[in-house]
C-alpha positions in Angstrom: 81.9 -1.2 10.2 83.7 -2.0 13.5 81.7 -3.3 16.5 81.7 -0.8 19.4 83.3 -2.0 22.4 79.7 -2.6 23.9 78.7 -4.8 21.1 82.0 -6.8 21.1 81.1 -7.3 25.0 77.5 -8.1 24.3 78.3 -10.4 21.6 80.6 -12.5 23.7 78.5 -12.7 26.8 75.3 -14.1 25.1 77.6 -17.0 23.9 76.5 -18.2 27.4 72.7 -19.5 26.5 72.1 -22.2 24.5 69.3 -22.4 22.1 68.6 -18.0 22.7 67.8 -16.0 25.3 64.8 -13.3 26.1 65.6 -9.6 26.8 64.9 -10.3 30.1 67.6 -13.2 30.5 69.9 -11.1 28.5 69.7 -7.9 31.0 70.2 -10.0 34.2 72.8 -12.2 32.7 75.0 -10.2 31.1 74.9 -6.5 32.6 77.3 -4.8 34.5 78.1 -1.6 36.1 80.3 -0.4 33.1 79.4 -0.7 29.2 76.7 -3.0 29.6 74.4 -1.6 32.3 70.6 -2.9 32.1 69.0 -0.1 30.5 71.1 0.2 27.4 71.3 -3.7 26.8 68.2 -3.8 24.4 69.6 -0.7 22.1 72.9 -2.7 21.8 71.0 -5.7 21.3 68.9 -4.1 18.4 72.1 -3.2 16.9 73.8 -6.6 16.9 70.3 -7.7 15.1 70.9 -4.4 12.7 74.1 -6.1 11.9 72.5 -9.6 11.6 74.8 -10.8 14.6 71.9 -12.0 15.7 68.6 -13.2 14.8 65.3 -12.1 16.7 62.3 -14.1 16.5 59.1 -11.8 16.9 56.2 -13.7 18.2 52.6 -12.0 19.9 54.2 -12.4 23.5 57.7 -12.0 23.5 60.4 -11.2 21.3 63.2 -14.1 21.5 67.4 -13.7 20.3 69.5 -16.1 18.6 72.8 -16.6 16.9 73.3 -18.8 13.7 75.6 -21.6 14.2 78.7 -19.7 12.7 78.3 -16.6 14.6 77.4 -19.1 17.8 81.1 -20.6 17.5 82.8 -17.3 17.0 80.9 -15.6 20.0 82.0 -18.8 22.5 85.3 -18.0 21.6 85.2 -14.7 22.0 83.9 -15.4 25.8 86.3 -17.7 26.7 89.3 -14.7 25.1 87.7 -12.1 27.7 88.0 -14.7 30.5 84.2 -14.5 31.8 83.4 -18.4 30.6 83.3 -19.2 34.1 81.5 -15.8 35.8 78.9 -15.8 33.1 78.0 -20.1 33.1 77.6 -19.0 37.3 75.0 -16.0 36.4 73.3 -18.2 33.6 72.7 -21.2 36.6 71.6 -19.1 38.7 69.3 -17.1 36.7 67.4 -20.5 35.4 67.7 -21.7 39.0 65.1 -18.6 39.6 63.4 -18.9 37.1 62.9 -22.8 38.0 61.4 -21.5 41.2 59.1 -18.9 40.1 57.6 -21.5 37.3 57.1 -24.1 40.2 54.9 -21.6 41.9 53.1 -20.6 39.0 52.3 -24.4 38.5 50.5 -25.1 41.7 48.4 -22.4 41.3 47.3 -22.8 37.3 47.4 -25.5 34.7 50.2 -26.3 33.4 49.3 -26.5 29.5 50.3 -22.8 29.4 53.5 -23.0 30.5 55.0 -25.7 28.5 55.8 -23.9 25.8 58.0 -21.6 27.8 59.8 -24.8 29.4 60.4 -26.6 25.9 61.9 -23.5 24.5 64.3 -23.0 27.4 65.1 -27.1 27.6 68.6 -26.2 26.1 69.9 -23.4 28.7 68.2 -25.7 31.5 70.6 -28.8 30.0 73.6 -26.1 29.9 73.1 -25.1 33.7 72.4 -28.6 34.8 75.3 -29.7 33.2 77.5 -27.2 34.2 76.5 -27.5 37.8 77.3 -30.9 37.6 80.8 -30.0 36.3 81.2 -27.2 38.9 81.0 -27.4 42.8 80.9 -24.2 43.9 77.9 -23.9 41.8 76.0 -27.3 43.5 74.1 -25.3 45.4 71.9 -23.1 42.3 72.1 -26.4 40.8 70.4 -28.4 43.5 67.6 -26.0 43.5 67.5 -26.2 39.8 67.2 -29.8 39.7 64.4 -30.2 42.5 62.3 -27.3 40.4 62.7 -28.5 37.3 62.1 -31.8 38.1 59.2 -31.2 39.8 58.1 -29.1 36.3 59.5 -32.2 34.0 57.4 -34.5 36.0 53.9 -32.7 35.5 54.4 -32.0 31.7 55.3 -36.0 31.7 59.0 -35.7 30.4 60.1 -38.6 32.6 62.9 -40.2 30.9 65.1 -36.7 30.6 64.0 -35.9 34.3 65.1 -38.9 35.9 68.3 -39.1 33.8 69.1 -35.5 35.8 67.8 -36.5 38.7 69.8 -39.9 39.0 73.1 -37.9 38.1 72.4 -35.1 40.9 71.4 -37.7 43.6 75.3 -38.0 44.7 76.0 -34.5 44.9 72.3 -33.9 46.7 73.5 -36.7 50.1 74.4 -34.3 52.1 72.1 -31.2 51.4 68.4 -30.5 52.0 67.6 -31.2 48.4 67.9 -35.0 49.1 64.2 -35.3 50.1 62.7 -34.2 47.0 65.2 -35.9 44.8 64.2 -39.4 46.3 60.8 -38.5 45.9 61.1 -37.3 42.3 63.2 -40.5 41.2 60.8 -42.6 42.5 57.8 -40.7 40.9 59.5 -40.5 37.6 60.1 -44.3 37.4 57.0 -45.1 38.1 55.1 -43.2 35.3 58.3 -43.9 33.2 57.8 -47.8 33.5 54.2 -47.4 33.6 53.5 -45.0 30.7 56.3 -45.9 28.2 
């Protein structure tokens, strides 16, 4: 049948994450104070996967949502048709901009080991946010603190290359802002084990 007006909206506002999303992400990303408030996001959710909009992944932890390609593509432009590309792409930064931060706390606390698992599978929302920071200046400032976080994260798991190649495109943007520090210090960290590991 017909999608409910909920499940159009839902549909259209996950088109946001790249490579799929966690209830969690989903809730503070796409709720609002109309159809789509917090609590009733997982039931509309559970229908979209009842109608094999989308796909959900059950592993011991977590439970993680996706789209198919085709569905992908026909969600995007269904965002972009309800004029939220831009509002949503500003919630998405600065959720993974938090969620940047509370990892980097984690890390200096435990080993890291445990937690790379949750970076790799989020690599393709942090590229979206990073690069739509980059594109955006009114969002430089969730993307500054995404960039120091994440760097910070790349550099312990040893994903050099990709780090610097983020941090070298953000050190323009970062002159003028407190950022700048930790920016310099990552590029010269990640060269070194770069040229000296690779």
């Amino acid at each position: 049948g017909l999608l409910t007006e909920p499940e159009r909206l839902l549909l259209a506002r996950l088109a946001v994450f790249s490579g799929g999303w966690t209830l969690e992400s989903a809730e503070a990303i796409c709720k609002d104070d109309n159809l789509l408030k917090k609590n009733k996001i997982l039931n509309i959710l559970s229908q979209l996967v009842d109608r094999s909009l989308v796909v959900a992944d059950f592993s011991e932890d977590t439970t993680r949502y996706r789209f198919l390609d085709t569905i992908f593509h026909f969600a995007q432009g269904k965002l972009k048709e309800i004029s939220q590309w831009e509002a949503l792409h500003h919630r998405h930064l600065d959720y993974f901009s938090n969620w940047a931060k509370k990892l980097a706390g984690i890390l200096e606390k435990e080993a890291p080991v445990h937690l790379r698992a949750e970076v790799d599978i989020e690599s393709n929302n942090i590229r979206n946010a990073l690069e739509w920071g980059l594109q955006n200046q009114e969002a430089a400032e969730n993307a500054l603190a995404l960039i120091s976080q994440i760097g910070l994260i790349w550099l312990k798991h040893s994903h050099f290359k990709e780090a610097l190649e983020w941090v070298l495109r953000y050190m323009p943007i970062s002159e003028k802002h407190p950022s700048h520090a930790r920016l310099l210090f990552l590029a010269t960290a990640l060269s070194y084990w770069r040229d000296n590991l690779t």
